[in-house]
Backbone as CSV, one residue per row, in Angstrom:
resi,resn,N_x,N_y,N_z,CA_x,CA_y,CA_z,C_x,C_y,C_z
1,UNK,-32.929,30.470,19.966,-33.959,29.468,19.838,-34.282,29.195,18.368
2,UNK,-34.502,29.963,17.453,-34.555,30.223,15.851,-33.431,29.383,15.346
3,UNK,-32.361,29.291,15.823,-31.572,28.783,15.404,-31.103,27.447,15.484
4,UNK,-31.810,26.792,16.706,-32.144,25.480,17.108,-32.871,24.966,16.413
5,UNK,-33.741,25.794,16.021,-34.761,24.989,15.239,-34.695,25.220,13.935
6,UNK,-33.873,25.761,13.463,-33.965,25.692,11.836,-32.451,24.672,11.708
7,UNK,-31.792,24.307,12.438,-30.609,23.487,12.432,-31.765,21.701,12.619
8,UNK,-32.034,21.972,13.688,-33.166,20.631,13.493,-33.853,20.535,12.484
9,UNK,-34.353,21.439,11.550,-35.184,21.394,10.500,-34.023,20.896,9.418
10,UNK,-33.304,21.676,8.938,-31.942,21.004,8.182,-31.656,19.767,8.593
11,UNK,-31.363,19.006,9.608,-30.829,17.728,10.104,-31.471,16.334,9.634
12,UNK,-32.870,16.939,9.592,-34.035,16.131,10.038,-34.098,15.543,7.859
13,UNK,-34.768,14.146,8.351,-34.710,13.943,6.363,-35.724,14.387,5.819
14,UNK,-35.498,14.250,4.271,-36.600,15.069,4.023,-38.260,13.955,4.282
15,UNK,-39.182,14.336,3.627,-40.387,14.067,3.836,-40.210,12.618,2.686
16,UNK,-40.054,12.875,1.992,-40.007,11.792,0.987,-38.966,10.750,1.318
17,UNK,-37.932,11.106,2.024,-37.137,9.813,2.336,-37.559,8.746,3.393
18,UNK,-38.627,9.382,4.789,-39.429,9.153,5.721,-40.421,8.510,4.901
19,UNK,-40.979,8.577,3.744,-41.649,7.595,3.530,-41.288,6.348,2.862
20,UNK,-39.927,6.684,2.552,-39.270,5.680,1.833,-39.174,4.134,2.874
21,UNK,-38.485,4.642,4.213,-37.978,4.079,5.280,-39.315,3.448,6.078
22,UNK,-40.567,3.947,5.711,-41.654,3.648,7.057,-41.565,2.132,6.148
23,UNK,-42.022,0.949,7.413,-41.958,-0.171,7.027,-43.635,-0.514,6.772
24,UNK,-43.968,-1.781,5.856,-45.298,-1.688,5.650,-46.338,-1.398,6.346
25,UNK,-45.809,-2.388,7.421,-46.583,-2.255,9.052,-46.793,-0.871,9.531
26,UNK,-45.553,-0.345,9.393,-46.010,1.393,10.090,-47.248,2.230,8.549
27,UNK,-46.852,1.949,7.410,-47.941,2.051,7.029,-49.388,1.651,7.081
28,UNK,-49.478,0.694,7.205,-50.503,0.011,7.685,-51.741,0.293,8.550
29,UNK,-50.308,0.710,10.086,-50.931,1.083,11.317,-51.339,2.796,10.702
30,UNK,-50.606,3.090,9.710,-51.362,4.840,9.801,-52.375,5.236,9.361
31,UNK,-52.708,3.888,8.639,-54.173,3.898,7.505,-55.137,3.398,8.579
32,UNK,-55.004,2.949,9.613,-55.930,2.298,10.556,-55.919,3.128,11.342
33,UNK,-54.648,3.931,11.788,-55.028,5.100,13.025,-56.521,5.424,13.570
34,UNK,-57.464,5.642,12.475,-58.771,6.429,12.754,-59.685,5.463,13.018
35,UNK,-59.625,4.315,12.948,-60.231,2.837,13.031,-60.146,2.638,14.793
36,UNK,-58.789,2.921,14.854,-58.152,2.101,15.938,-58.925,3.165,17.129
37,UNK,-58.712,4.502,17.056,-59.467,5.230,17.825,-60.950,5.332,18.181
38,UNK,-61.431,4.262,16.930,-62.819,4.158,16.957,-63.485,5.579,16.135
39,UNK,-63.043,5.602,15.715,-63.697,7.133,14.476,-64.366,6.662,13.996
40,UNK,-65.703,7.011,13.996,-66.418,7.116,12.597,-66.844,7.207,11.772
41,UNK,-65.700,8.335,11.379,-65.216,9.376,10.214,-64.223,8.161,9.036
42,UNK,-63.132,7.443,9.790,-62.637,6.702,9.021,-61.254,7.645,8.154
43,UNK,-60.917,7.036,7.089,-59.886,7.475,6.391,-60.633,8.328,5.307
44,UNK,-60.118,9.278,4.321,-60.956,9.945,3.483,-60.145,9.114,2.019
45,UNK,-60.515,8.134,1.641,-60.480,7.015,0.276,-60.192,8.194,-0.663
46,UNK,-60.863,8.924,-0.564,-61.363,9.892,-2.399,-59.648,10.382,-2.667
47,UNK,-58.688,10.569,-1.385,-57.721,11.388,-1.965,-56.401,9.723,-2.248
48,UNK,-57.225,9.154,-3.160,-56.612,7.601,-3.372,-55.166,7.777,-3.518
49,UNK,-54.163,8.680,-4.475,-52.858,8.187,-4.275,-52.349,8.481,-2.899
50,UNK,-53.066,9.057,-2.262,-52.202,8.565,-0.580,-52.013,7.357,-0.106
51,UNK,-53.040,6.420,-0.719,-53.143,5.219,0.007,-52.628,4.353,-1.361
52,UNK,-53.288,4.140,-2.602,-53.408,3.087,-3.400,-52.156,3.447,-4.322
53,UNK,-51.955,2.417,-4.867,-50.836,2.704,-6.117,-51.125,3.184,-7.415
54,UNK,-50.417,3.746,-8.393,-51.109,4.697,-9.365,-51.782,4.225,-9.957
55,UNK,-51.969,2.774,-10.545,-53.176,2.317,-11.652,-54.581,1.841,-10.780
56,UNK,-54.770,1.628,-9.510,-55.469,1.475,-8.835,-56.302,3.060,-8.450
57,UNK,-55.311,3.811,-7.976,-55.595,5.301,-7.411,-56.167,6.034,-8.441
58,UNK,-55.569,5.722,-10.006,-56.607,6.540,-11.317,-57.450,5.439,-11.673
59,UNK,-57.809,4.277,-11.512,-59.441,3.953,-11.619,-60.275,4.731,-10.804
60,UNK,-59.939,4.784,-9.162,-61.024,5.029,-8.254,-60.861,6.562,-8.376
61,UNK,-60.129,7.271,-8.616,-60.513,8.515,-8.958,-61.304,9.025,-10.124
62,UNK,-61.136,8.056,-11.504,-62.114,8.718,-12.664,-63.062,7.796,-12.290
63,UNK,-63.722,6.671,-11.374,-64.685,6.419,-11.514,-65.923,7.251,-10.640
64,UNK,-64.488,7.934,-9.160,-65.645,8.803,-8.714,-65.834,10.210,-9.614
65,UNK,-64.823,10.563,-10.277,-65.081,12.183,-10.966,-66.665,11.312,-12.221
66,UNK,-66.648,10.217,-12.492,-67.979,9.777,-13.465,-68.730,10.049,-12.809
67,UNK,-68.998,9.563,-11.488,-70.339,9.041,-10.924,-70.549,10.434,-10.322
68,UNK,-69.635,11.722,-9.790,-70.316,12.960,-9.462,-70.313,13.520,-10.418
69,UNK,-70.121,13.405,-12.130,-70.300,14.183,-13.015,-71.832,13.474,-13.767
70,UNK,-71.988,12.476,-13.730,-73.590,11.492,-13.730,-74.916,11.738,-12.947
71,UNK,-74.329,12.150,-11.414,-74.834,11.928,-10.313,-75.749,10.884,-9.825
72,UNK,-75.059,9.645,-9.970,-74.665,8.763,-9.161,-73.557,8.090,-8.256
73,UNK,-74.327,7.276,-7.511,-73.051,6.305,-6.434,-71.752,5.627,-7.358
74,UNK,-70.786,6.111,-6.471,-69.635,5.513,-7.624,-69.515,4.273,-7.065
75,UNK,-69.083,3.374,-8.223,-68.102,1.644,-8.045,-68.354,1.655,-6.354
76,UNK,-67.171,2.287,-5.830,-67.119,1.849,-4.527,-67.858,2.715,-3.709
77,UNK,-68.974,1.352,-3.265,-70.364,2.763,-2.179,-69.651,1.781,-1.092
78,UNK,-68.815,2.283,-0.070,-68.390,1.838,0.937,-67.135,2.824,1.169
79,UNK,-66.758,1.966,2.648,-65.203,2.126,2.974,-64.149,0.902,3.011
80,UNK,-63.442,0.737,1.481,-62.532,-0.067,1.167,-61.236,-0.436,2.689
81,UNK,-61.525,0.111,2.972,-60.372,-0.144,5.101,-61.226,-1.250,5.508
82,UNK,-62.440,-0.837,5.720,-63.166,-1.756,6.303,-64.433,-2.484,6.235
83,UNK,-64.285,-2.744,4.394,-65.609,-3.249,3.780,-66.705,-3.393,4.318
84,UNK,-67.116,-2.194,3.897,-68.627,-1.736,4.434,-68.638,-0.537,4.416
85,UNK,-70.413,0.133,4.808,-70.698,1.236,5.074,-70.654,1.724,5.981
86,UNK,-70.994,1.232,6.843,-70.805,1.786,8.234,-69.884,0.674,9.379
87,UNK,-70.146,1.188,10.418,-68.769,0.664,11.119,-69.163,0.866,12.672
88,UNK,-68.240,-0.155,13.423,-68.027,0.388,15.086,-66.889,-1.000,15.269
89,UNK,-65.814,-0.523,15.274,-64.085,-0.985,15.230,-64.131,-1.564,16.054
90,UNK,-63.775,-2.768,16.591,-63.032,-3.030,17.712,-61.926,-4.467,17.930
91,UNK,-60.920,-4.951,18.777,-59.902,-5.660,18.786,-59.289,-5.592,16.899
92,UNK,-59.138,-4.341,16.605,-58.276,-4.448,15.506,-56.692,-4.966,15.698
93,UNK,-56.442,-5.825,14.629,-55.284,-6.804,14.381,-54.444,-6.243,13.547
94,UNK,-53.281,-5.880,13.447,-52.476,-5.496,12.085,-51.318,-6.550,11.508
95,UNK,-50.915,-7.023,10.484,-49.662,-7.798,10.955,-49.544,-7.541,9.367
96,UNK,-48.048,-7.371,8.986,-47.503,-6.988,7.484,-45.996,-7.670,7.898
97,UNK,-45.798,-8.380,6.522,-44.481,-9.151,6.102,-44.601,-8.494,4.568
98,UNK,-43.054,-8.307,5.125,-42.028,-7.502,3.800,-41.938,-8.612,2.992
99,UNK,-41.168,-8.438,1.544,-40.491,-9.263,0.772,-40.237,-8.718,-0.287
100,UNK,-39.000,-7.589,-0.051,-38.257,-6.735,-1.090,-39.491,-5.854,-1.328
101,UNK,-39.946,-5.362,-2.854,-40.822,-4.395,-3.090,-42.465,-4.487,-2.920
102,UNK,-42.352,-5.777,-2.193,-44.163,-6.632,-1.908,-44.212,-6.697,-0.888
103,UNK,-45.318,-6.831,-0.355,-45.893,-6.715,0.999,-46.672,-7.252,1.164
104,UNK,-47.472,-8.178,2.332,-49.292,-8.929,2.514,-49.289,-8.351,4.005
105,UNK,-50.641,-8.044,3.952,-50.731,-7.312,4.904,-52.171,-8.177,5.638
106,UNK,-52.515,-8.943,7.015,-53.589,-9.230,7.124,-54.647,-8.088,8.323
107,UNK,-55.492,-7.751,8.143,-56.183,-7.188,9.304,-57.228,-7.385,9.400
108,UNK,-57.522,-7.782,11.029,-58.700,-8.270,11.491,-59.607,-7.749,12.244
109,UNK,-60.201,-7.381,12.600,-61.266,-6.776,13.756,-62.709,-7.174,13.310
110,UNK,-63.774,-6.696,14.471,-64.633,-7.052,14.941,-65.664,-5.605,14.706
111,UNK,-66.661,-5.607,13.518,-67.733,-4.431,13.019,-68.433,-4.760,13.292
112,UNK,-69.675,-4.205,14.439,-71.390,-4.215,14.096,-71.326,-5.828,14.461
113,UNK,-70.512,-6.646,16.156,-70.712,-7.904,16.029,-70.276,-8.898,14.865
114,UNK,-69.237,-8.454,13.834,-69.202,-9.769,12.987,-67.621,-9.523,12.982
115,UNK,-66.971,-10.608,12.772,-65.482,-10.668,12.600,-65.428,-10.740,11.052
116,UNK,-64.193,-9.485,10.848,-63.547,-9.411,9.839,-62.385,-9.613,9.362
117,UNK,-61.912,-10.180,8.347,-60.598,-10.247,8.085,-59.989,-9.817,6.725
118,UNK,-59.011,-8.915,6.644,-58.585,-8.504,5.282,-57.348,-8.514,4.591
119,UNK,-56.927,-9.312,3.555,-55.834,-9.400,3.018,-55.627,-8.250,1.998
120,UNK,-54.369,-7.808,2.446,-53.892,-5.982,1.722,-52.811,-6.613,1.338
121,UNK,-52.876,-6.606,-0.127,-51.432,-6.564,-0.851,-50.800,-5.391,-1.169
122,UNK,-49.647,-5.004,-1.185,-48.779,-3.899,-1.015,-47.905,-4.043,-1.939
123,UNK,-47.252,-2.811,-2.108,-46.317,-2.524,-3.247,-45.599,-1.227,-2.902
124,UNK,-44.028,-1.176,-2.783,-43.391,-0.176,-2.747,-43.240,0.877,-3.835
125,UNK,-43.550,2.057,-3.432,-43.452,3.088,-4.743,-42.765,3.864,-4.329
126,UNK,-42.085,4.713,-5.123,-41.329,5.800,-5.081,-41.671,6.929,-4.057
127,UNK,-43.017,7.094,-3.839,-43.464,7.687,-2.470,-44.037,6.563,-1.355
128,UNK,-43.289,5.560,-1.244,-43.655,4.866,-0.246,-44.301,3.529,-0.450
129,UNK,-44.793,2.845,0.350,-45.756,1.563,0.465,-47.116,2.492,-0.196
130,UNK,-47.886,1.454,-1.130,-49.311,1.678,-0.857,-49.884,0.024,-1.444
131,UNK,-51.183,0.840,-1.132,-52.303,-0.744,-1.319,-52.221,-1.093,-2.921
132,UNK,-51.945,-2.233,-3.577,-52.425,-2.743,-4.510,-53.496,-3.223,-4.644
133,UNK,-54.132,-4.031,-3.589,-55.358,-4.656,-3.722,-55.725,-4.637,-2.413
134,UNK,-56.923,-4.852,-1.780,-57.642,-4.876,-0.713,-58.548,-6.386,-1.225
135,UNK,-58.790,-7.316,-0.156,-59.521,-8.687,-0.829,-60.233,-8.643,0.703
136,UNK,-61.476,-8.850,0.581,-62.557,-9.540,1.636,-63.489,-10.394,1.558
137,UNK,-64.604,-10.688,2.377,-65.710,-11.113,2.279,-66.536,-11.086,0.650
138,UNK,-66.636,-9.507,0.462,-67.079,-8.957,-0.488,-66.284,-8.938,-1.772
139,UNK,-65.377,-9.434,-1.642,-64.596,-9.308,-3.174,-63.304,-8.718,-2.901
140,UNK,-62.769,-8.562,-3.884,-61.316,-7.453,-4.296,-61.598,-6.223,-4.564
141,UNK,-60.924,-4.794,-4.478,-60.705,-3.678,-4.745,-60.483,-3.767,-6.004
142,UNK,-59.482,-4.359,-6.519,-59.060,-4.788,-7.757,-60.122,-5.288,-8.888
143,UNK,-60.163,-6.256,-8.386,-61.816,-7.087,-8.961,-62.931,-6.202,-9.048
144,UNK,-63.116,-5.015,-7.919,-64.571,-4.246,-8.233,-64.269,-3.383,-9.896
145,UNK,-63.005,-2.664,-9.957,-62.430,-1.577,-10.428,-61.859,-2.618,-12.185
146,UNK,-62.006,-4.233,-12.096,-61.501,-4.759,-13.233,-60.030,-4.099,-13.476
147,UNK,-59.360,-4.272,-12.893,-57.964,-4.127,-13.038,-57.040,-5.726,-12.358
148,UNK,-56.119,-6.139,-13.527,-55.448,-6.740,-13.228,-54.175,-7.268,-12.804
């Protein structure tokens, strides 16, 4: 049995090539997973290069290491997934079109009675798809953080 499974473990690709291959959409859907279940816990933002790309992921990280070394609310007092503070998910929409190393990603659902809609621009990195920008109601990710 040991041996089944360390032959499957060898076979299998590595971790980094699996993210190479997930298509935007399957990224997409994994950042929403906790949405889609209706959590309202949500995604945890703070550990940003999982999700964002590196010049995006080191704004929102030294702006939160400022604001808990200040002690204040950092830049982003929300949840950038689903602009806002609080939440209750429902008929979430996903839909992502490729185009070589870019991606637009739209998602829609329904918070607290109001329809939302969000355009996620994407960018392939060496560990995978992540968010370049997030754009809503409320503005850009980009735009909060002054990055261009």
């Amino acid at each position: 049995m040991r041996r089944r499974a360390l032959i499957l473990l060898l076979a299998a690709p590595p971790l980094a090539a699996h993210a190479q291959t997930q298509s935007a959409q399957a990224f997409l859907e994994s950042v929403y997973a906790p949405y889609k279940a209706r959590s309202t816990k949500g995604q945890d933002y703070q550990k940003a290069d999982r999700f964002f790309e590196p010049a995006l992921a080191r704004a929102m990280a030294r702006d939160y290491q400022l604001a808990q070394k200040n002690g204040v609310p950092p830049t982003l007092n929300g949840d950038p997934f689903v602009d806002a503070q609080e939440w209750e998910i429902s008929g979430l929409t996903i839909r992502a079109a490729e185009s070589g190393e870019q991606a637009t990603g739209i998602v829609s659902f329904i918070s607290l009675r109001q329809k939302k809609t969000l355009a996620i621009e994407l960018v392939k990195t060496s560990a995978g798809w992540r968010i370049a920008d997030i754009a809503g109601a409320s503005g850009s990710l980009r735009g909060l953080y002054r990055i261009r």
